[in-house]
NUKOL-896696 format. One record per residue: residue number from 1; x negated, y, z negated of N, C-alpha, C in turn; residue in three letters. Coordinates in steps of 0.001 Angstrom, whole numbers. Atoms other than C-alpha are relative to their C-alpha. Example, Ala and Ser with C-alpha at 12.3 -4.5 7.8 and 13.67 -1.06 7.14 Angstrom:
# NUKOL-896696
site seq:1, n.u:-890, n.v:-1190, n.w:0, ca.u:-12300, ca.v:-4500, ca.w:-7800, c.u:-900, c.v:1200, c.w:0, type:ALA
site seq:2, n.u:820, n.v:-1190, n.w:60, ca.u:-13670, ca.v:-1060, ca.w:-7140, c.u:770, c.v:1090, c.w:-730, type:SER
This chain:
# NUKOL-896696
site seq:1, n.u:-819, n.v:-1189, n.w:0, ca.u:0, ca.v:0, ca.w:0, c.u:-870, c.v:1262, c.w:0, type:UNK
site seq:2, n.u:1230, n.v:-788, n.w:-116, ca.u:-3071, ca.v:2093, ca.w:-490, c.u:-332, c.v:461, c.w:1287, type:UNK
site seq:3, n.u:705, n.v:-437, n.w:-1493, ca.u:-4254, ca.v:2033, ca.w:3342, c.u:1546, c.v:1054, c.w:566, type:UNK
site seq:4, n.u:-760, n.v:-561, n.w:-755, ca.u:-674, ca.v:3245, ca.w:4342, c.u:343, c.v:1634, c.w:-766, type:UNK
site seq:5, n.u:-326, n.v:-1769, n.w:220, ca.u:-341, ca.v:6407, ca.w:1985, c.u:-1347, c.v:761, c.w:118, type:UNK
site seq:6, n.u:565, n.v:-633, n.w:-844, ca.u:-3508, ca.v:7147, ca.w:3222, c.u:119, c.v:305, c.w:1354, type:UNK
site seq:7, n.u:-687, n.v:-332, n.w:-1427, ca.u:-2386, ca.v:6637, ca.w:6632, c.u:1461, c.v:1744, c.w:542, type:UNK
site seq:8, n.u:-955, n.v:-901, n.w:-294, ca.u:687, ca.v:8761, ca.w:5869, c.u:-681, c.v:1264, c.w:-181, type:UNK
site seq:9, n.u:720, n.v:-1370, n.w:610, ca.u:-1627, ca.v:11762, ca.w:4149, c.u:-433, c.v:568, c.w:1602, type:UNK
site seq:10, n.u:124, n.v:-744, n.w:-961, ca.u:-3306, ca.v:12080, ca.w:7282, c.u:859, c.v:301, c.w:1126, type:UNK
site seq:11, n.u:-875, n.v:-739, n.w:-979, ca.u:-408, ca.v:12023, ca.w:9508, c.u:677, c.v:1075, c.w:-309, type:UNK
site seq:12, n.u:-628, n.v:-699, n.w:451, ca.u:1063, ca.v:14133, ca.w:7467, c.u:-911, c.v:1498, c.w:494, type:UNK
site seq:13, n.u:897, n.v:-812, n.w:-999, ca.u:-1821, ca.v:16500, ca.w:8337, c.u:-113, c.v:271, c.w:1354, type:UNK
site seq:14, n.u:-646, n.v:4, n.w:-1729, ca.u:-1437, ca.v:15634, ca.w:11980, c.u:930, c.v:1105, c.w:25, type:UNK
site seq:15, n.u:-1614, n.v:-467, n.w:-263, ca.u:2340, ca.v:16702, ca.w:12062, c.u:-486, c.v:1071, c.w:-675, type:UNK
site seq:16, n.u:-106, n.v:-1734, n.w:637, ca.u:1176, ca.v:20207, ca.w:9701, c.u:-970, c.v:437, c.w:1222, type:UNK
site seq:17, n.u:1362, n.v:-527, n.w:-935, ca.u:-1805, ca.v:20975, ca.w:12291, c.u:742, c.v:300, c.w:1505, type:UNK
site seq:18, n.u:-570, n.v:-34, n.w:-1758, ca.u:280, ca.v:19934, ca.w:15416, c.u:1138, c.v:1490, c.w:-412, type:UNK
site seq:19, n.u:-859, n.v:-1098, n.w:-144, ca.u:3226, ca.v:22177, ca.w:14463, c.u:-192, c.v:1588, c.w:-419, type:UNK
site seq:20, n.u:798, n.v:-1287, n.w:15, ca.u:973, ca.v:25310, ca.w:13304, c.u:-721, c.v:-130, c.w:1456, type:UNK
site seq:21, n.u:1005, n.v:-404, n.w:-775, ca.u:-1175, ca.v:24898, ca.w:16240, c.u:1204, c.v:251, c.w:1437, type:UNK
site seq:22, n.u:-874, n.v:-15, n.w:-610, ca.u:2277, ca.v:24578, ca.w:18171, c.u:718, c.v:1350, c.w:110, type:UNK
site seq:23, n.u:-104, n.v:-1287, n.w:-187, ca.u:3395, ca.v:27726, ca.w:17210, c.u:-712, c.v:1327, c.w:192, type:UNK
site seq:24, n.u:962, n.v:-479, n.w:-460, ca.u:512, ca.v:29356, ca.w:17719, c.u:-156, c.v:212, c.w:1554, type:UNK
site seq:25, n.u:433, n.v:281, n.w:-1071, ca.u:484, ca.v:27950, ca.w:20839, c.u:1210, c.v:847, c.w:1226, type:UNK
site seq:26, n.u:-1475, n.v:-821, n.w:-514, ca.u:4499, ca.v:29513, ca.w:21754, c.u:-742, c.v:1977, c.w:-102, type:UNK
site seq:27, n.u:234, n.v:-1704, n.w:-103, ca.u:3021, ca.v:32858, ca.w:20827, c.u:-921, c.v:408, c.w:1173, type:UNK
site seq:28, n.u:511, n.v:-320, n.w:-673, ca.u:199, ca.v:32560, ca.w:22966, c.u:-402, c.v:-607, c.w:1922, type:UNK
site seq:29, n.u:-540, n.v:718, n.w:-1546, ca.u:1910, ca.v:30764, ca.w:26108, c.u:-768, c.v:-1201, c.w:276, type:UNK
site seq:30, n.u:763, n.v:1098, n.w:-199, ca.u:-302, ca.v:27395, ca.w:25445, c.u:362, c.v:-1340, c.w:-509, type:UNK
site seq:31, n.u:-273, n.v:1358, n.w:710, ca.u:258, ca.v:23606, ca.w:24940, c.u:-977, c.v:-821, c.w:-1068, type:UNK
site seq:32, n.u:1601, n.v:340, n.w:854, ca.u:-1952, ca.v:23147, ca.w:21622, c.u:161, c.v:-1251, c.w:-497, type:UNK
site seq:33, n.u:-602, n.v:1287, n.w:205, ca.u:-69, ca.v:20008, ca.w:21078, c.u:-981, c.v:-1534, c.w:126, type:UNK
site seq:34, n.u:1079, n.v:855, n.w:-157, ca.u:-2156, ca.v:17488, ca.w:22958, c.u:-1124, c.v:-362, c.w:509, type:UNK
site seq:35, n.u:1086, n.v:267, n.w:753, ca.u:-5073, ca.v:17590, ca.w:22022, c.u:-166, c.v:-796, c.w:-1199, type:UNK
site seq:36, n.u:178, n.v:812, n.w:999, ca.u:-4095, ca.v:16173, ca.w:18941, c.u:215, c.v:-1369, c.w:252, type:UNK
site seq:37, n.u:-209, n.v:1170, n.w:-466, ca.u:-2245, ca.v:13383, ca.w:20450, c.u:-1345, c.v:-744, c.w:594, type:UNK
site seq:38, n.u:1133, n.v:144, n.w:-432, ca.u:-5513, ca.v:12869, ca.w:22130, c.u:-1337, c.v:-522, c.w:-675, type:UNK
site seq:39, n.u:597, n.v:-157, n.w:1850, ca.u:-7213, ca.v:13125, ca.w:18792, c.u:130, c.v:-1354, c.w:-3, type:UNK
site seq:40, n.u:-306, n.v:1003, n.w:611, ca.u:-5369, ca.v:10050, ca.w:17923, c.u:78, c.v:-1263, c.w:823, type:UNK
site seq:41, n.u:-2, n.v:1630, n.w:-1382, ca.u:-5095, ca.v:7650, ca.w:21015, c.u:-1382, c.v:-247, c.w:-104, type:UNK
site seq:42, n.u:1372, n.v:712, n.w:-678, ca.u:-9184, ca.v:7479, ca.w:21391, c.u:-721, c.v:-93, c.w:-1605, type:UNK
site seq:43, n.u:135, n.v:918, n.w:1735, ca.u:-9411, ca.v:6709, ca.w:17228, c.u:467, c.v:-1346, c.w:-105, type:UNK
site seq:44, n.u:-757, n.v:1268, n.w:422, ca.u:-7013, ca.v:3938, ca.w:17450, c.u:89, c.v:-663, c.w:1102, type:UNK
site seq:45, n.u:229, n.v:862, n.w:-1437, ca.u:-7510, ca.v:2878, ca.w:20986, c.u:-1472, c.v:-466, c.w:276, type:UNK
site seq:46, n.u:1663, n.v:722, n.w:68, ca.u:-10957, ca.v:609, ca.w:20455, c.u:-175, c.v:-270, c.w:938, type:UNK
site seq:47, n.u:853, n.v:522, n.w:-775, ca.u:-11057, ca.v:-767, ca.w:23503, c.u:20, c.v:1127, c.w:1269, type:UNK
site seq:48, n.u:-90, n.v:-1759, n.w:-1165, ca.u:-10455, ca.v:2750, ca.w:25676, c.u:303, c.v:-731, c.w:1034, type:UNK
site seq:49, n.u:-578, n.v:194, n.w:-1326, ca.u:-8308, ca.v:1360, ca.w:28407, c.u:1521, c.v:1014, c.w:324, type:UNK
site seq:50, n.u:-1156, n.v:-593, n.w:-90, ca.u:-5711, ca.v:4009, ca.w:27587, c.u:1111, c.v:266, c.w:-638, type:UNK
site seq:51, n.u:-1201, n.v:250, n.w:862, ca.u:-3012, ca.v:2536, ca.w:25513, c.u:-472, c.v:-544, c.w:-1434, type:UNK
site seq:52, n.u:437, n.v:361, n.w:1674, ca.u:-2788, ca.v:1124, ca.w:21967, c.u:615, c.v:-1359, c.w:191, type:UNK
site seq:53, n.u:-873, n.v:1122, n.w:134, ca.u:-1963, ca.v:-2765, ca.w:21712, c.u:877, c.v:231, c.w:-1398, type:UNK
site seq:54, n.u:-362, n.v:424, n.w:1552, ca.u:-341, ca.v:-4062, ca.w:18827, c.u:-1252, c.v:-825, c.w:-1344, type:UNK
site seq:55, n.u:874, n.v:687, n.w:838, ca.u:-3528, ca.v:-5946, ca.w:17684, c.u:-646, c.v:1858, c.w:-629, type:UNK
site seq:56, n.u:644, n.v:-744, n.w:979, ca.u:-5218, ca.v:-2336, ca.w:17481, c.u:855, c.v:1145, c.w:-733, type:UNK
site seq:57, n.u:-979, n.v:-1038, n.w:878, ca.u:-2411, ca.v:-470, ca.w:16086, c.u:-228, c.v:-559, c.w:-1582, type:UNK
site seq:58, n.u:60, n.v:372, n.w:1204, ca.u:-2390, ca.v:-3156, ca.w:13267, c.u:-1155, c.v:504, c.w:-726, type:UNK
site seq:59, n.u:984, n.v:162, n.w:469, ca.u:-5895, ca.v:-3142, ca.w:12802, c.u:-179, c.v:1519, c.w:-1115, type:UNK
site seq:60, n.u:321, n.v:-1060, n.w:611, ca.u:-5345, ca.v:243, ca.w:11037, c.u:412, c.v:-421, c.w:-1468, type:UNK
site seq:61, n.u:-405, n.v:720, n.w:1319, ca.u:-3798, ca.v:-1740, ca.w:7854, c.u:-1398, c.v:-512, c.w:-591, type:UNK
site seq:62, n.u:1132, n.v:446, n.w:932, ca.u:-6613, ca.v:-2784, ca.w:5361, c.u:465, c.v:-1417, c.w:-337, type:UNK
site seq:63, n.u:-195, n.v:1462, n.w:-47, ca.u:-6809, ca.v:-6747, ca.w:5208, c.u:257, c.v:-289, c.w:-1583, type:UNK
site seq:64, n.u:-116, n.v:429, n.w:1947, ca.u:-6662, ca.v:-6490, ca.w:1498, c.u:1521, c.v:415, c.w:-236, type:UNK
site seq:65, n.u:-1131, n.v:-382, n.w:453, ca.u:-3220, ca.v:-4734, ca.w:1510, c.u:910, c.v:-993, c.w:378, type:UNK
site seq:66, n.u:-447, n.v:1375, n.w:-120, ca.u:-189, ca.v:-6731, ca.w:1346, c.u:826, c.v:-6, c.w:1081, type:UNK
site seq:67, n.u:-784, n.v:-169, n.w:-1227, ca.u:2389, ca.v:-7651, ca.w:4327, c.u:1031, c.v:597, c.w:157, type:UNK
site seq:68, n.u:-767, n.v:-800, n.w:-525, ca.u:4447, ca.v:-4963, ca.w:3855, c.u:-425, c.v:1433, c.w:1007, type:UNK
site seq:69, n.u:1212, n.v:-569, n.w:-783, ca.u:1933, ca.v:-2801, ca.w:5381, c.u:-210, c.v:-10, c.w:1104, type:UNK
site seq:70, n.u:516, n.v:966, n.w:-1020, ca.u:1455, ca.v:-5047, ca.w:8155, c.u:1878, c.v:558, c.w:866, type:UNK
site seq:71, n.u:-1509, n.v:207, n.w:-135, ca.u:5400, ca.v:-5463, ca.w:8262, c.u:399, c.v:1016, c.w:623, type:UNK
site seq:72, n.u:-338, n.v:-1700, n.w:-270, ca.u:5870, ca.v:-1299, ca.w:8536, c.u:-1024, c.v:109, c.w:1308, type:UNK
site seq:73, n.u:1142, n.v:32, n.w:-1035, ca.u:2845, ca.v:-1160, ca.w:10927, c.u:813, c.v:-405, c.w:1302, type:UNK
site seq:74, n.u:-885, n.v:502, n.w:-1027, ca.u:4754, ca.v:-3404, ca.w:13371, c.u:1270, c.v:368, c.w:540, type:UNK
site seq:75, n.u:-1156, n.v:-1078, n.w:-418, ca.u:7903, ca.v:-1774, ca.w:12944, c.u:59, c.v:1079, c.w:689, type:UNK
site seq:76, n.u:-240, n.v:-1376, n.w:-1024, ca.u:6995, ca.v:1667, ca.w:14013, c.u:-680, c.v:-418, c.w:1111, type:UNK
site seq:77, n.u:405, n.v:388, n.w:-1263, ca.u:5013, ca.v:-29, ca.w:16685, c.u:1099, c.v:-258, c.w:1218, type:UNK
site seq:78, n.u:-1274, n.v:283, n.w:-993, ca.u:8169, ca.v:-1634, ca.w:18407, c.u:764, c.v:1057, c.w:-385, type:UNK
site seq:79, n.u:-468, n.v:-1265, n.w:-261, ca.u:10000, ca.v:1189, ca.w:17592, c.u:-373, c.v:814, c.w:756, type:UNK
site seq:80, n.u:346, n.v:-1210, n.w:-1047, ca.u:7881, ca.v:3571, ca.w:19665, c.u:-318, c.v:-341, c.w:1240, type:UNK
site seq:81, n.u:425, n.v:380, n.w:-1285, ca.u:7117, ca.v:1353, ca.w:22265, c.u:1488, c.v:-58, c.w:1029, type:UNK
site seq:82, n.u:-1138, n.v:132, n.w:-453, ca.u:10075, ca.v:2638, ca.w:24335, c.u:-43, c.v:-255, c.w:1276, type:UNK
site seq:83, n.u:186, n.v:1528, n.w:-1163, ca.u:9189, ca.v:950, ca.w:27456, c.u:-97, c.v:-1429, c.w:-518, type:UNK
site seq:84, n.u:136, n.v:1617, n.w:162, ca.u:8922, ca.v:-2293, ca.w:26041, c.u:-1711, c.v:-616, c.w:585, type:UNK
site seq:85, n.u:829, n.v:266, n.w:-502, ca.u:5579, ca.v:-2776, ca.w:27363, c.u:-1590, c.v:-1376, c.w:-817, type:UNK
site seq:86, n.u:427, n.v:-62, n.w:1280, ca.u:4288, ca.v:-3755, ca.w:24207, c.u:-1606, c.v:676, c.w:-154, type:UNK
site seq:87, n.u:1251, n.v:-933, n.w:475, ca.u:1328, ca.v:-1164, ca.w:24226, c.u:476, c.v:1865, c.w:-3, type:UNK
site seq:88, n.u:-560, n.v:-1289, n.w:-447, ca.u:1818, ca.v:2455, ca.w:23496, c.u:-784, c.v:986, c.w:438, type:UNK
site seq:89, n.u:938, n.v:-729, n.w:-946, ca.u:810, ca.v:5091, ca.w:25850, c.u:395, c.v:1866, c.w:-792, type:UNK
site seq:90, n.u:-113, n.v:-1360, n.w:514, ca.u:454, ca.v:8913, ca.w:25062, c.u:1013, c.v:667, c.w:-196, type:UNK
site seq:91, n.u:-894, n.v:-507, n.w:527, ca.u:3865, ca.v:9938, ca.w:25557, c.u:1154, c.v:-881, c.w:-1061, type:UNK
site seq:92, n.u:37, n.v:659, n.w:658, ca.u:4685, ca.v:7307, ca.w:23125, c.u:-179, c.v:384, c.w:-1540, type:UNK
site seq:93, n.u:519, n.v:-709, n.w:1770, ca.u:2859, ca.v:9095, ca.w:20022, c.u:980, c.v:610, c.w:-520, type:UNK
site seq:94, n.u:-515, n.v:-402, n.w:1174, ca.u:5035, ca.v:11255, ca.w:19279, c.u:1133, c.v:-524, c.w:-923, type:UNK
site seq:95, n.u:-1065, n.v:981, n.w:570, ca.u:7533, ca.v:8484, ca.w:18197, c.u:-332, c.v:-454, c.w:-1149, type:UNK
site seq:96, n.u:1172, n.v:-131, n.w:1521, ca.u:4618, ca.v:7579, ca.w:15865, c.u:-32, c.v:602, c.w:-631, type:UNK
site seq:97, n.u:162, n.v:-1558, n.w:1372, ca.u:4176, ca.v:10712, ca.w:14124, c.u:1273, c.v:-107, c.w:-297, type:UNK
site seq:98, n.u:-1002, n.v:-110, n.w:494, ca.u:7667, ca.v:10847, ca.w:14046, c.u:555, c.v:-959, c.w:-1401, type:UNK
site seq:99, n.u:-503, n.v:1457, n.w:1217, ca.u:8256, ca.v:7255, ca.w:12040, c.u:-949, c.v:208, c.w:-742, type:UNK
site seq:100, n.u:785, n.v:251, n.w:1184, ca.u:5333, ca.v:7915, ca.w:9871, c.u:490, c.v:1382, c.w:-939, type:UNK
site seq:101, n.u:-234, n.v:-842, n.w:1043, ca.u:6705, ca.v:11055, ca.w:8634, c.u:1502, c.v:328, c.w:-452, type:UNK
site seq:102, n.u:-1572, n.v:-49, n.w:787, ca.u:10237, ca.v:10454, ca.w:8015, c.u:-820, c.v:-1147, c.w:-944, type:UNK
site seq:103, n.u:893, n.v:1072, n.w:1229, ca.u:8197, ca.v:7020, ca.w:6244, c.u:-199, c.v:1034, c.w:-1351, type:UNK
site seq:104, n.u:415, n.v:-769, n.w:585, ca.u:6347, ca.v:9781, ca.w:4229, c.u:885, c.v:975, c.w:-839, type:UNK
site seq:105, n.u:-1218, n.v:-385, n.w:592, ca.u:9671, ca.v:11684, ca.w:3400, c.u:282, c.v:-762, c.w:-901, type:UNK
site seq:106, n.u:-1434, n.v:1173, n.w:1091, ca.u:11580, ca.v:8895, ca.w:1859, c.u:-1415, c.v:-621, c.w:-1336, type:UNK
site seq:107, n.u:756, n.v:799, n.w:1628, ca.u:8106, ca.v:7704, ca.w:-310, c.u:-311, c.v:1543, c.w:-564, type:UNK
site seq:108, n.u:-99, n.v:-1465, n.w:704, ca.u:7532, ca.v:11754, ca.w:-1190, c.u:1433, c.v:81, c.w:-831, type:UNK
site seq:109, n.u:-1345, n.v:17, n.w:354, ca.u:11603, ca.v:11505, ca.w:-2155, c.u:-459, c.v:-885, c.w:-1168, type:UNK
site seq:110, n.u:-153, n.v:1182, n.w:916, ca.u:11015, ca.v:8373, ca.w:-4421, c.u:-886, c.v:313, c.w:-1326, type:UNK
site seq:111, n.u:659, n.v:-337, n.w:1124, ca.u:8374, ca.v:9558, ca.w:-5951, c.u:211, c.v:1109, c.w:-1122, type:UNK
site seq:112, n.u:-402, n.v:-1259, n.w:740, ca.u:9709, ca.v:12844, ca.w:-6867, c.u:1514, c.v:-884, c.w:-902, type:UNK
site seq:113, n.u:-893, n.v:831, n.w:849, ca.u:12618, ca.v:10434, ca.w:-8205, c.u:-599, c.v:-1052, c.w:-1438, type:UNK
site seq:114, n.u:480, n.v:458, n.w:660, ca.u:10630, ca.v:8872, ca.w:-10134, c.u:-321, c.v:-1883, c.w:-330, type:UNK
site seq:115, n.u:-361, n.v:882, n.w:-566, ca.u:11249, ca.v:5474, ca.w:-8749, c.u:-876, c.v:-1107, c.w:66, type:UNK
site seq:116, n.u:960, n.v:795, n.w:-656, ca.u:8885, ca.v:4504, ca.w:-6809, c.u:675, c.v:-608, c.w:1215, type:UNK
site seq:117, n.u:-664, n.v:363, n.w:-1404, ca.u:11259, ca.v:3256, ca.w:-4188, c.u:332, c.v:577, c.w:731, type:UNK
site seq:118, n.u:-221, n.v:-788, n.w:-962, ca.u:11868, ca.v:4530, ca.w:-1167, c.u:1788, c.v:-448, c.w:178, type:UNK
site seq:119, n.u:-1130, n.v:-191, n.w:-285, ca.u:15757, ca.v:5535, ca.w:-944, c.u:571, c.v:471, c.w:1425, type:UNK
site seq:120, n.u:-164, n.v:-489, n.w:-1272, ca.u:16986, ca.v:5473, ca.w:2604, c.u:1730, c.v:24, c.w:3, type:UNK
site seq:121, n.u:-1497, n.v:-210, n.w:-344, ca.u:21049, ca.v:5865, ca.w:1893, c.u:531, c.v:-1758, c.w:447, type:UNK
site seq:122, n.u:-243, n.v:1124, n.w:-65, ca.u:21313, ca.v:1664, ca.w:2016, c.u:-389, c.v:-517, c.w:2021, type:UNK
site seq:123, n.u:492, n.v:496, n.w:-2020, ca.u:20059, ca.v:2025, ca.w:6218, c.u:-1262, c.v:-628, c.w:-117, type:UNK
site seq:124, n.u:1167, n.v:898, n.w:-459, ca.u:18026, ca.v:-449, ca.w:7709, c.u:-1475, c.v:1010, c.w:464, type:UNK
site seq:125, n.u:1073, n.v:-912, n.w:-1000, ca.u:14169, ca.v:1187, ca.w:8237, c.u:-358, c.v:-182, c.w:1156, type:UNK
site seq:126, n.u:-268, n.v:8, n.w:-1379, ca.u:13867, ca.v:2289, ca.w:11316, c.u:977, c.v:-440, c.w:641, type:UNK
């Protein structure tokens, strides 16, 4: 559980950087957007053919953490892979950022509940 709220911290950074550098970018008539996306495909794309499998999407989970990790990992994977292709390509990401930071919502929510569980209103994630 460790590797993924690090995972979320920095997307969470992502998504604050992209949407400051986004409005930045409206003021000064530019797409500062992707670059970041860019940022993040040739980190998590090891073998640089373009896309992201599912082996190296996983591989971002820490082998020590447990299979819910793994479990969530896979989820937003087929979730964003909206071709079906099963690899995801650049316009793809932002489906990613998207599921990791509603993710990040609902465990920020839980925690501020005091919980520890993530409360999604009884809906299936994702």
């Amino acid at each position: 559980m460790a590797s993924i709220r690090r995972l979320l911290v920095s997307v969470l950074l992502v998504v604050l950087v992209v949407q400051q550098a986004h409005s930045q970018g409206e003021e000064e008539g530019s797409d500062a957007e992707e670059p970041n996306l860019e940022e993040i495909m040739t980190e998590v794309d090891t073998n640089k053919d373009g896309k992201i499998s599912l082996e190296e999407f996983t591989s971002q989970v820490d082998e020590n953490e447990d299979d819910e990790d793994l479990e969530f990992f896979t989820k937003v994977f087929t979730a964003s892979d909206k071709n079906a292709d099963g690899f995801l390509e650049m316009d793809e990401l932002p489906a990613v950022m998207q599921a990791f930071s509603e993710h990040a919502e609902l465990m920020e929510k839980s925690m501020a509940d005091g919980d520890g569980e993530a409360d999604n209103g009884g809906e299936e994630d994702l």
